[in-house]
C-alpha positions as MATLAB code, in Angstrom:
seq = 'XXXXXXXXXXXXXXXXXXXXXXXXXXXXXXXXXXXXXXXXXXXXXXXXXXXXXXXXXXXXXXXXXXXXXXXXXXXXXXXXXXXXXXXXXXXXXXXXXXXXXXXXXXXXXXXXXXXXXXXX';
ca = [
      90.531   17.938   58.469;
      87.831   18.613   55.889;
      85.615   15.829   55.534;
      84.487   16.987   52.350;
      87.641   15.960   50.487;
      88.162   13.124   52.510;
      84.717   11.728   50.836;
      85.016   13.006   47.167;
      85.111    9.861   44.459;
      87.510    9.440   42.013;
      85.120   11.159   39.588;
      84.039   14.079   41.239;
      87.664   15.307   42.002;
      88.331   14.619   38.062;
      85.629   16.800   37.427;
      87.042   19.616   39.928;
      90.475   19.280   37.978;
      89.269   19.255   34.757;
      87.130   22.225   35.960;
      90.270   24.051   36.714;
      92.530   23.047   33.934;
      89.420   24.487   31.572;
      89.304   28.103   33.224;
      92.656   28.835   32.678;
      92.405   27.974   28.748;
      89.355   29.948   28.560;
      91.418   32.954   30.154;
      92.738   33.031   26.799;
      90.193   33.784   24.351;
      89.181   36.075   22.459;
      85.136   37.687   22.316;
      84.366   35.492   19.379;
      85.874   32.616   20.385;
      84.476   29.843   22.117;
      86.165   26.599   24.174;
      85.886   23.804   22.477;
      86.897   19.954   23.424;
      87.952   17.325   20.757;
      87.866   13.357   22.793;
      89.958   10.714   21.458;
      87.346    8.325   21.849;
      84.948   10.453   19.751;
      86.331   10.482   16.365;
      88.316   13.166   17.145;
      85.490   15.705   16.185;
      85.528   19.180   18.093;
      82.274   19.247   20.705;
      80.824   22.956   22.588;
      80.192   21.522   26.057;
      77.719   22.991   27.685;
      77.848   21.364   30.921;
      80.431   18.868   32.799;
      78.951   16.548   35.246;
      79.977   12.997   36.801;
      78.189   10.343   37.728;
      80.149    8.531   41.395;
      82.303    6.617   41.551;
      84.189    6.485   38.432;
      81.912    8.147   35.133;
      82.489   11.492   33.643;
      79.341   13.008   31.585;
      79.714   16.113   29.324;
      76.778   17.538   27.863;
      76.876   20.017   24.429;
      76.198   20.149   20.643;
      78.811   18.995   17.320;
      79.455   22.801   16.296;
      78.916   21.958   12.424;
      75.551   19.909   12.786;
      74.097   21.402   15.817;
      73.357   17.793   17.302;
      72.769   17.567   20.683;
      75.535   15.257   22.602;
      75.654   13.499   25.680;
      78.892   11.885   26.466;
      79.541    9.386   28.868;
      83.163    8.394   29.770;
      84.849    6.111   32.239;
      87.495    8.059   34.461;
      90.467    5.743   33.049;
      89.328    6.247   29.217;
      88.580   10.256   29.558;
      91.354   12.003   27.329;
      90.897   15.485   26.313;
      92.155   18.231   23.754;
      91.098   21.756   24.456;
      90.872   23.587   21.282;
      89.989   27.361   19.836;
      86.969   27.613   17.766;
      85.365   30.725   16.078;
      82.044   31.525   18.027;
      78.864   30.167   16.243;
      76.472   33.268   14.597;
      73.657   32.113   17.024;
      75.660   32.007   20.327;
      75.284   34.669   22.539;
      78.148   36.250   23.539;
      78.437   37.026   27.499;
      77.741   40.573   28.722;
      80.899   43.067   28.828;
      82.960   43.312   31.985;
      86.404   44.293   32.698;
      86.533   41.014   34.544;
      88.835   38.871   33.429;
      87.400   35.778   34.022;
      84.062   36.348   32.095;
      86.780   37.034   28.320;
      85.210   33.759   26.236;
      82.575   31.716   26.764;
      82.452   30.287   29.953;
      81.492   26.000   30.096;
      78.984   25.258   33.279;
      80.054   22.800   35.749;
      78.059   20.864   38.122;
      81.148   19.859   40.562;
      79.081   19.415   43.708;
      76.488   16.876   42.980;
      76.248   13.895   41.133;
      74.077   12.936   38.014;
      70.918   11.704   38.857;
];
């Protein structure tokens, strides 16, 4: 048996899933579109995350910018509270776009995960 799993939190295997659940809605974008996340808790306002982290045994932390301001956001959410909306958003003139492949899984803009370590 892997003990790996066995001693995964409640927050770090929320972050794997969400991880997961995020990959296969960026398969679907287009080169000038980014993913984009809209929290109920946060006034419902679309967020660019940057980076998806947790914090054992029960905090999820997201880490981006509000599109229309370019404000810098850190977002800090309980495991029971975290409720999510993946959404479609036009890329912004000043984001990069990745280099071309034929891969599939680098279409879109790609969110960075930290998944195997907790927030310091």
């Amino acid at each position: 048996m892997n003990s790996t799993a066995i001693s995964k939190s409640a927050a770090e295997k929320m972050c794997e899933r969400i991880n997961k659940l995020i990959r296969n809605f960026e398969k679907s974008l287009q080169p000038d579109e980014v993913a984009a996340m809209s929290l109920a808790s946060f006034s419902n306002r679309p967020v660019i995350i940057k980076r998806l982290g947790y914090w054992n045994p029960d905090l999820i932390v997201l880490y981006g910018f509000d599109p229309n301001t370019g404000e810098a956001l850190k977002i800090i959410q309980h495991i029971t509270q975290f409720k999510l909306c993946l959404i479609t958003l036009k890329r912004p003139a000043d984001d990069e776009p990745l280099p071309e492949t034929d891969d599939d899984e680098q279409s879109g803009r790609r969110i960075g995960f930290i998944i195997n370590e907790e927030e310091a």
